[in-house]
N, C-alpha and C positions, 0 to 999 in steps of 0.2 A: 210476159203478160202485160197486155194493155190496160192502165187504169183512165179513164174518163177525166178529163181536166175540169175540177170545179173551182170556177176564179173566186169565189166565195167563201171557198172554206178557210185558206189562210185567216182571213179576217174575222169568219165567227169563230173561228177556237181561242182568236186571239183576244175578243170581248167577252168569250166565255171562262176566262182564265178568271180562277178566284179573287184576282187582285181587282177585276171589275164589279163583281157582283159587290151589289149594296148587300150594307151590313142588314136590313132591317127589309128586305124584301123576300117575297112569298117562296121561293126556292132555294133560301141560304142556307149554307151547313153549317149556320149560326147558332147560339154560340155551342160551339167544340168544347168536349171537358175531357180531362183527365181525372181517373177514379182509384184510388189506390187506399190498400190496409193492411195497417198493420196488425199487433195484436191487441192493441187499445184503443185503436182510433180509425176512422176513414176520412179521407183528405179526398177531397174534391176541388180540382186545379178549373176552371173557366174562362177562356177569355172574353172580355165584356169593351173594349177599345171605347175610350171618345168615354166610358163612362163616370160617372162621377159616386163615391157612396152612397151618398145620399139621393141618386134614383137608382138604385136595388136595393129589392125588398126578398128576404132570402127566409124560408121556411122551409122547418122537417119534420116529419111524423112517419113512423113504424121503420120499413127501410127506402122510404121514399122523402126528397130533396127536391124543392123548389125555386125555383131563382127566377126573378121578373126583372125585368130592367126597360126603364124608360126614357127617354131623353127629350126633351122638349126644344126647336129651337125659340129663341127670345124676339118677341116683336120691339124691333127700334126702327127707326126712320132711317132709312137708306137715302145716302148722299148721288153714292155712285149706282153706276150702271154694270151691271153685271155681265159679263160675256158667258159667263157657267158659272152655276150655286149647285152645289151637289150635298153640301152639308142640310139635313130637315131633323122635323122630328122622328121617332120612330119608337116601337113596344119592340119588343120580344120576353119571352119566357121559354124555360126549357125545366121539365122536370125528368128526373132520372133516377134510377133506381138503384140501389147501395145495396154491398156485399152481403152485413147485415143490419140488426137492428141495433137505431142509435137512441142516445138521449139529445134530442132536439136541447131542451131547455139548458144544456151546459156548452153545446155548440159554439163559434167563435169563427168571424168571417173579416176577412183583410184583404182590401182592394188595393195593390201595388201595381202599378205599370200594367194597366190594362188586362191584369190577370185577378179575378176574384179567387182568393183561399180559403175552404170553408173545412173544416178541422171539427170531425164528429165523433164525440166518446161513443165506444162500444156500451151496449147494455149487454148488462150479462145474460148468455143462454141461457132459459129456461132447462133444464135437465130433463128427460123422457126416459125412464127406466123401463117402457113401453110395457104395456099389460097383457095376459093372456085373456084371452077371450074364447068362451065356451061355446060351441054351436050344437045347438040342442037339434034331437032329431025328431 
């Protein structure tokens, strides 16, 4: 079988490779988490690179988990002449949705090496002994 030679294509898959995509652009599969639980807790792994604690701002309510993260760069006087700056500011947020229902307020989040860890107490199940219900004729 004959395939059609595109001199092209080498080079877009090679800029289309994840290691090129900006962190902070309209089609990233920014930021990736890992979601996992146990029997007392749901642990939410993130990675957030280049971030600092103090721009993520992390909220939870029912079985839903919010994470924002913002990065600013800094205005100074540039000496030099740049040949490429790739470093800017940038947003992102992702929210996601949890196995189940947490207590936000007792939650606990730790930014190590570019990986945000957010560690959710389980609330306890509400109980359903589910009821019968009579249908009248």
């Amino acid at each position: 079988m004959l395939v059609p030679y595109d001199p092209s294509k080498g080079l877009r898959e090679f800029f289309e490779d994840d290691f090129f995509s900006p962190l902070f652009s309209s089609n990233r599969k920014w930021p990736r988490a890992n979601i996992r639980e146990t029997d007392n807790e749901v642990i939410v792994d993130m990675e957030l690179p280049g971030m600092k604690a103090d721009d993520i701002s992390v909220s939870a309510k029912g079985k839903m988990l919010r994470i924002e993260a913002e990065t600013k760069q800094e205005e100074k006087e540039e000496k030099e002449d740049y040949y490429r700056r790739e470093f800017k500011q940038g947003y992102c947020q992702r929210t996601v949705g949890l196995p189940s229902r947490v207590k936000g307020a007792e939650a606990e989040a730790k930014d190590e090496d570019g990986i945000l860890t957010v560690t959710l107490p389980k609330k306890e199940e509400e109980k359903d002994d589910g009821v019968e219900i009579k249908v009248e004729k």
